[in-house]
Each structure stands twice: as C-alpha cells, then as structure tokens.
N, C-alpha and C positions, 0 to 999 in steps of 0.2 A: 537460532530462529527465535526472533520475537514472539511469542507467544503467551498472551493473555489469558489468565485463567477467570472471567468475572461475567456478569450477564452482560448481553450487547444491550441492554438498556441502559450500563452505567457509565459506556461512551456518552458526551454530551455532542449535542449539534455542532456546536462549534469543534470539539475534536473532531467530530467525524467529515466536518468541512475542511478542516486544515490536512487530514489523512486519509489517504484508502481503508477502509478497516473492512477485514475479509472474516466471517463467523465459518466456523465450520460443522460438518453433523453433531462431531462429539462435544460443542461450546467449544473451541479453542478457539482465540482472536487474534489473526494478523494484522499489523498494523505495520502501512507506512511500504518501504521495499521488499519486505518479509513479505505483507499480504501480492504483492504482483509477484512476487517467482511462485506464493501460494497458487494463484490463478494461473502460471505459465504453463507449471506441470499438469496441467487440466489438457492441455491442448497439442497434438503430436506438432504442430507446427513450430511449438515454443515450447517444446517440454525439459529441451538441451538447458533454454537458457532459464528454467524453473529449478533444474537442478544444481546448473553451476551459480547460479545467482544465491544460493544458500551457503557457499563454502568461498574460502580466504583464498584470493585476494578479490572476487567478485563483488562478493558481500558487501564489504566497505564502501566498493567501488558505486557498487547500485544505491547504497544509502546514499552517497553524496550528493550522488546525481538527480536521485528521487527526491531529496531534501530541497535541491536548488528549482526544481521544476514545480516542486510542490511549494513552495514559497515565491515562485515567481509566477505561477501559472497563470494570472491576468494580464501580466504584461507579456509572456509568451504568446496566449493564444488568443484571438477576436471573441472568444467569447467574454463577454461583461459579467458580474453579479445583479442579480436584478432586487428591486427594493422588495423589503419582507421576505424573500425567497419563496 
C-alpha cells in the first residue's frame, strides 16, 4: 500500500490535480489507486473490491488502469479544466 507519511500540506496543487490523495485520521496518505481501494473499503457496496484492490495481481492491475484514466481523464470525460481553477 502506498502510504505517505508527511503533512497533506506538502502535496502540491498540481500533484494533488494529477492524483486522488486520500489523508487519513492517523496522517497516512493515499495516493493514486491505493487512495480508491482506501475509499472502497469505506463502503459495503465496494468493500470486496477495497480489499482485493490492495493485494497481487489486482493491485498492479488498478494502478494501470487508475494511471491511464488519471492521465487521460480530459479526453475521457466532458468535463473541461476551467481557467485559474
């Protein structure tokens, strides 16, 4: 599990644009497909794939995926970035 040990201050905007970054009570920071299986297990609907999304062969399989969507997600989805933010 990816796991950040540093303040969620010293994400910068821009990392935190280009990744999900998930903080947790105790300061730990997910980032990226770590923080969504983080958020999965939150939820009985998705809690399956929170757990198996942390262990081999998922794992890799969710980075790829979360990397390709996270890198393409303007031209995937209708929404635009807007000027200034």
């Amino acid at each position: 599990m990816q796991v950040r040990k540093r303040k969620p201050a010293a994400a910068g905007m821009d990392e935190c644009m280009r990744q999900l970054h998930v903080v947790t009570p105790e300061g730990g920071i997910f980032v990226g497909w770590d923080a969504v299986a983080c958020l999965a297990r939150l939820f009985p609907s998705t809690w399956l794939i929170g757990v198996l999304g942390l262990r081999f062969p998922f794992r890799n399989v969710g980075r790829l995926l979360y990397g390709f969507v996270a890198t393409n997600r303007y031209f995937l989805s209708k929404c635009r970035p807007t000027q200034g933010r």
